[in-house]
Every structure is written in structure tokens, then in C-alpha cells.
C-alpha positions in Angstrom: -1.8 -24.9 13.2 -3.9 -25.1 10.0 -6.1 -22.6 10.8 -3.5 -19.9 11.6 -1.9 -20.8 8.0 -5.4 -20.6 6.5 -5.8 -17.0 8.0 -2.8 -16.3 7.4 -3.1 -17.2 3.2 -6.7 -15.1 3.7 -5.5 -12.3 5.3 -2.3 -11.8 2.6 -4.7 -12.7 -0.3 -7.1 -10.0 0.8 -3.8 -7.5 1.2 -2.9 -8.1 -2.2 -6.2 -7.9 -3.7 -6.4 -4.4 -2.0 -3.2 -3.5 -3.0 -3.8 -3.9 -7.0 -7.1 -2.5 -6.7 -6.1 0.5 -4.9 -3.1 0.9 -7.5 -5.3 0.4 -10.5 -7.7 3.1 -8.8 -4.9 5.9 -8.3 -3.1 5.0 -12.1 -6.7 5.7 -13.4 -7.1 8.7 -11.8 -4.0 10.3 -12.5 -4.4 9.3 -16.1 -7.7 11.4 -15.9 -6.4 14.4 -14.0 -3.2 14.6 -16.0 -4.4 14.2 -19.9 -1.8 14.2 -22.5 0.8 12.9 -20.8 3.5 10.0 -21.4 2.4 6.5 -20.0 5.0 6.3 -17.9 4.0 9.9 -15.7 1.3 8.5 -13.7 3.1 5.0 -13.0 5.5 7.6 -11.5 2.3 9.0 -9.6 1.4 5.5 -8.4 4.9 4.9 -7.3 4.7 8.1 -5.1 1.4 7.5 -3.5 1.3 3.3 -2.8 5.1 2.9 -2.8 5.4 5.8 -0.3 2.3 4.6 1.8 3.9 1.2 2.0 7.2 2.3 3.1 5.7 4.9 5.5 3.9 1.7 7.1 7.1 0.2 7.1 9.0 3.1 8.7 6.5 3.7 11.3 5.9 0.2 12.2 10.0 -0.8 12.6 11.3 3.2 13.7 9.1 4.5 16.2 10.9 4.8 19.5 8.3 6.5 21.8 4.9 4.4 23.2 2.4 7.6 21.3 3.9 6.4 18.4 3.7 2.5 18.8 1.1 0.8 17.7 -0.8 -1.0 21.0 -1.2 -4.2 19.7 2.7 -5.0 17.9 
């Protein structure tokens, strides 16, 4: 029982360690490829590419009906 709740604390850590790093990674590089702009234009940016990744993970995971588009292990 421990051990799952260790892995489990691990494997979320890790997640959200990714997660931030990934986010800082695209906000930079839309900062870079669109100079000049307002502060708030690539948060936009980052919104479409990690908010829409996580709620495409989210929509496949809970809405796919046919066994192509399951997952095999969930």
C-alpha cells in the first residue's frame, strides 16, 4: 500500500514537473517567434497548445467509443 502511494506521489511529481517545463518551453518560444507583442499574446499561445493537449488527452481518454480508438491498457 505504501509503495503504490509512493509511485503514485513520483509518477504526479514527474507530470507536473513536465508540465511546467514544457509550458515554459512553448511561452519562450512564442515570445521569440512573435517579437513585439503584448505579454499576454503568447500566454494565449500556451493556452492553445498545453491546455488543448490536455483536454485532447482528456477527450480521448473518457469519449472514445470504438476498441481502435481505446487505449489497450485503460
Amino acid at each position: 500500500m505504501l509503495n503504490r502511494t509512493i509511485a503514485k506521489f513520483l509518477f504526479y511529481g514527474v507530470a507536473i514537473v513536465l508540465l511546467v517545463w514544457t509550458s515554459s518551453l512553448t511561452y519562450s518560444f512564442l515570445a521569440m517567434a512573435l517579437p513585439g507583442q503584448m505579454w499576454f499574446v503568447p500566454l494565449l499561445g500556451l493556452v492553445v497548445f498545453d491546455v488543448g493537449m490536455i483536454s485532447w488527452l482528456f477527450v480521448f481518454l473518457s469519449h472514445a467509443e470504438g476498441a481502435i480508438q481505446r487505449p489497450c491498457c485503460f
